[in-house]
C-alpha positions in Angstrom: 6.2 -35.8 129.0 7.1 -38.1 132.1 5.1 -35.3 134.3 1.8 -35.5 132.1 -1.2 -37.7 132.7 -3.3 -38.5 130.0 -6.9 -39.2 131.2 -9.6 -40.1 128.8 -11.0 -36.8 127.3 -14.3 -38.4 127.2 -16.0 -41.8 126.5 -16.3 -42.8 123.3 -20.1 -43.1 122.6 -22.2 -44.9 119.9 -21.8 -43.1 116.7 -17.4 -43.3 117.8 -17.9 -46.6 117.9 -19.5 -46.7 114.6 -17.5 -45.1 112.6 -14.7 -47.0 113.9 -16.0 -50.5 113.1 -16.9 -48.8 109.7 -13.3 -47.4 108.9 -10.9 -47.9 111.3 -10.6 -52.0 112.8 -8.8 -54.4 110.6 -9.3 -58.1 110.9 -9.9 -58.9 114.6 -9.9 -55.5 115.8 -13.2 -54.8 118.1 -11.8 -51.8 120.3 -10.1 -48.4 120.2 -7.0 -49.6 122.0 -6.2 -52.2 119.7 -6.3 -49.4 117.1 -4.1 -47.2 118.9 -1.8 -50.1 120.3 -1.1 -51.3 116.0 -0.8 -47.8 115.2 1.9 -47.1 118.0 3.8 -50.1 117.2 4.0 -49.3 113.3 4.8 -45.7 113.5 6.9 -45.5 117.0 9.9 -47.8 115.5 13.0 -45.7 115.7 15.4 -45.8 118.3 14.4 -42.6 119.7 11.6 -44.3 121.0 12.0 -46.3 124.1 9.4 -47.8 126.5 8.5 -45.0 128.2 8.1 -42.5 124.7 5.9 -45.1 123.3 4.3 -45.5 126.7 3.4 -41.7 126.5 2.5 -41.9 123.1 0.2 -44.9 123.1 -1.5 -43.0 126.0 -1.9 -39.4 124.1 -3.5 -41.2 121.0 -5.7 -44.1 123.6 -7.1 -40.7 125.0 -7.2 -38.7 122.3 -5.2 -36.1 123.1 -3.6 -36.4 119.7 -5.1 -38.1 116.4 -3.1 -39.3 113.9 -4.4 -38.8 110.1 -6.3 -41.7 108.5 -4.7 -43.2 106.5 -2.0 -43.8 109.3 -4.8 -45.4 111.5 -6.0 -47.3 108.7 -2.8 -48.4 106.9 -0.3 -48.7 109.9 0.7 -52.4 110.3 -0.5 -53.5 107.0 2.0 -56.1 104.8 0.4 -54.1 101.3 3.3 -51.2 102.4 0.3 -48.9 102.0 0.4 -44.9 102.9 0.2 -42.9 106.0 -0.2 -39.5 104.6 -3.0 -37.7 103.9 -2.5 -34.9 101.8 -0.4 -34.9 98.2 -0.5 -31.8 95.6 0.5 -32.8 92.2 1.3 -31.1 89.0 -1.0 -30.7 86.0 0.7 -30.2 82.6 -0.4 -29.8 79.1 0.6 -32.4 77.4 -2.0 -35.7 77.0 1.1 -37.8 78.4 1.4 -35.3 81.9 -2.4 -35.3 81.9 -3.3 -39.3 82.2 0.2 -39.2 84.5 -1.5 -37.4 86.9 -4.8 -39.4 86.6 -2.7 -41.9 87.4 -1.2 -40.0 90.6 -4.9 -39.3 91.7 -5.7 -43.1 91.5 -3.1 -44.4 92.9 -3.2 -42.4 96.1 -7.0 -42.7 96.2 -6.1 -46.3 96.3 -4.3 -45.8 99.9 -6.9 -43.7 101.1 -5.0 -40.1 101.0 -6.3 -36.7 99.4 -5.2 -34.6 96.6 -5.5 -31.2 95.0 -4.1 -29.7 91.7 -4.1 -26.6 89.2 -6.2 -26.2 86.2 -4.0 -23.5 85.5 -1.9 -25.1 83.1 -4.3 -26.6 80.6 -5.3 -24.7 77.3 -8.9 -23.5 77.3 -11.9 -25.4 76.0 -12.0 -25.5 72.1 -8.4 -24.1 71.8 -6.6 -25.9 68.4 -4.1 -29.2 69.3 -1.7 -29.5 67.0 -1.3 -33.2 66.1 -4.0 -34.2 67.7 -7.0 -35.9 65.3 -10.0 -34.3 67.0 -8.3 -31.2 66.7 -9.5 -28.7 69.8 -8.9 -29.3 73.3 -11.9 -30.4 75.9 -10.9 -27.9 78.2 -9.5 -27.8 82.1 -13.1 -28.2 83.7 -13.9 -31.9 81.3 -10.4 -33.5 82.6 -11.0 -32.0 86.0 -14.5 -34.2 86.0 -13.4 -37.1 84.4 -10.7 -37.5 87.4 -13.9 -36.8 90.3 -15.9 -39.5 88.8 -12.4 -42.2 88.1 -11.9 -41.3 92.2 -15.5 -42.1 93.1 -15.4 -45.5 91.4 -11.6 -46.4 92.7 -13.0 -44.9 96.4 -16.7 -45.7 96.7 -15.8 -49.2 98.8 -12.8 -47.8 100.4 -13.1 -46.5 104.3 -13.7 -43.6 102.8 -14.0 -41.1 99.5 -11.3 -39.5 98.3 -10.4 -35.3 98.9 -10.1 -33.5 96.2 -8.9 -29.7 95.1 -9.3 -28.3 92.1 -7.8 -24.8 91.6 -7.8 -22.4 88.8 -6.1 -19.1 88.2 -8.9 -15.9 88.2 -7.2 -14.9 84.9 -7.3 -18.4 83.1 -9.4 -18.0 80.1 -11.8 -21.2 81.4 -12.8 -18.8 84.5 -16.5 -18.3 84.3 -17.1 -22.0 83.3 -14.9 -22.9 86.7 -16.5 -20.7 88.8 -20.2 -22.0 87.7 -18.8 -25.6 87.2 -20.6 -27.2 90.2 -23.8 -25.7 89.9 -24.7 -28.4 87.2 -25.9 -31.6 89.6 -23.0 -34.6 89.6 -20.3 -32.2 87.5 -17.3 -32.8 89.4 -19.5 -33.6 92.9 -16.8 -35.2 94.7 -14.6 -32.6 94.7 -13.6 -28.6 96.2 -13.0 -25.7 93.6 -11.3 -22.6 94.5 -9.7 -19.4 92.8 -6.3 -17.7 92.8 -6.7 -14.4 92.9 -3.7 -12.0 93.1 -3.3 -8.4 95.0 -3.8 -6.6 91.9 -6.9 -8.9 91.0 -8.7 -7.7 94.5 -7.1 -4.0 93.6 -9.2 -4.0 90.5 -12.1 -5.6 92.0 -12.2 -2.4 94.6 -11.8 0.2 91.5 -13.9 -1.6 89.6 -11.6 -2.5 86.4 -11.6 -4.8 83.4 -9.1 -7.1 83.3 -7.5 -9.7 80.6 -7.8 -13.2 80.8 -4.7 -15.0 79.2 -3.1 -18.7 78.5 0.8 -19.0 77.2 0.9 -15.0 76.0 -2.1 -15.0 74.5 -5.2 -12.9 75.2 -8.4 -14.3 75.0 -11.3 -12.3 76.9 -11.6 -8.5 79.1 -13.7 -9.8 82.1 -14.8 -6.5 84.8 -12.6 -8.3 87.9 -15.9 -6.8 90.0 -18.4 -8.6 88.1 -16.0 -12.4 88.0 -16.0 -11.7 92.2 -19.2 -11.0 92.3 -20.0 -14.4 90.8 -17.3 -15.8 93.4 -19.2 -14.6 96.3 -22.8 -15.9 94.5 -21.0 -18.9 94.5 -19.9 -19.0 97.6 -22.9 -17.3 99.2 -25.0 -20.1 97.3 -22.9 -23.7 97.1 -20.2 -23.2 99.5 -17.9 -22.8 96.1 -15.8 -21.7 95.0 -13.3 -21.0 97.6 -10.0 -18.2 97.7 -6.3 -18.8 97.4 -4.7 -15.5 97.7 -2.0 -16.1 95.1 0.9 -13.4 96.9 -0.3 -14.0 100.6 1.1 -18.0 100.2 3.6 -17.1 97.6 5.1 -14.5 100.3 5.5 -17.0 102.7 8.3 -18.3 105.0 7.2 -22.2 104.1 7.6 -22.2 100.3 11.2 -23.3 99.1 13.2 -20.7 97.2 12.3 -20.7 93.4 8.8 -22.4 94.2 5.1 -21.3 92.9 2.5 -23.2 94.5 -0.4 -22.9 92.8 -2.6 -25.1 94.2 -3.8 -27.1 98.3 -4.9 -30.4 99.5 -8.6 -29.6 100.6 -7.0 -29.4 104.0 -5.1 -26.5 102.9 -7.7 -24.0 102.1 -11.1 -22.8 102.9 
């Protein structure tokens, strides 16, 4: 790095400049380098870093050669001990106690300014029965999925800025359809990204033009034509921007997941 020299890639101009006072300065900060300069100082701590590595570094972020994440240039330096990562996935059981536990996850890293995603894969269907429960029949993936995109817009709406969100859903949950049409009813789940697993035999029977069963726990519920459920994908897509792909074996068959692992759903930042 000692050989490089890190000129300014190009003047920061007026709309920069606003959306740096908007999000980025804390108390007493009026310029980029003073940004850059707290940021260095908070995350270059480690012996490894002498003068001249935090030199270099202080001078790649200055000229934006490199940008750190948000949250690290809002949160670095600050006595609250909040985050500096961005992007969290987080399990979604069916249980009422997992399912207000992960509420709680969203909110809490909302409240530092990072972004989430989760599965809908693992809660019953709307109006399956709940034993012990007093109501009786569940509300269904898609209700708890929009109760947590409207709790994150009230916990975010004064933050620096509103909080990511992914929703994923299996294409053979029995809740499908409902998912894939979910957004196209104005403010239903409006902060957040939707997008659907779909496996190699999935997009086999799309091409042959097959039936398919949709299941939860064992059980079959529904034979959906896997042409006509991608067709509404693409309508979707074509129409909203939503839902999005996951191709379930393609990240499943992958050199990054740890042995034993599923991952069944992104951060926003991890699909498109």
């Amino acid at each position: 790095m000692e050989d490089l020299k890190f000129v300014p890639v190009r003047r920061l101009d007026d709309m920069a400049k606003n959306v740096l006072k908007k999000r980025y300065f804390t108390d007493g900060e009026t310029k980029w380098k003073q940004v850059s300069q707290r940021v260095i100082d908070h995350v270059c701590r480690s012996e490894w870093w002498n003068e001249q590595r935090k030199s270099d570094a202080y001078d790649m972020l200055y000229n934006r050669y490199f940008l750190l994440n948000s949250p690290t240039l809002v949160n670095s330096g600050k006595k609250n001990h909040a985050g500096l990562s961005a992007c969290f996935v987080l399990p979604f059981e069916d249980t009422i106690e997992d399912i207000y536990k992960t509420k709680l996850d969203f909110a809490l890293i909302a409240r530092k300014g990072g972004g989430c995603g989760t599965t809908l894969s693992n809660i019953r269907p709307e109006g399956d029965k709940v034993n012990g429960s007093t109501h009786g029949f569940a509300g269904g993936a898609i209700k708890f999925a929009d109760t947590i995109s409207h709790d994150m817009e009230a916990i975010t709406q004064s933050g620096f800025r509103q909080m990511a969100i992914m929703f994923t859903m299996r294409v053979d949950h029995p809740d499908i359809l409902k998912f894939i049409t979910a957004k196209t009813e104005e403010g239903k789940i409006a902060n957040a990204n939707i997008s659907v697993v779909v496996s190699d035999e999935f997009m086999r029977k799309v091409e042959s033009g097959e039936d398919y069963w949709t299941v939860f726990n064992g059980k079959k519920y529904e034979k959906l034509n896997a042409k006509e459920v991608f067709d509404k994908i693409v309508d979707g897509a074509w129409t909203n921007g939503e839902p999005g792909l996951i191709f379930d074996d393609r990240i499943n068959d992958s050199p990054y997941t740890y042995a034993g692992v599923k991952i069944e759903a992104t951060n926003p930042c991890g699909t498109h």
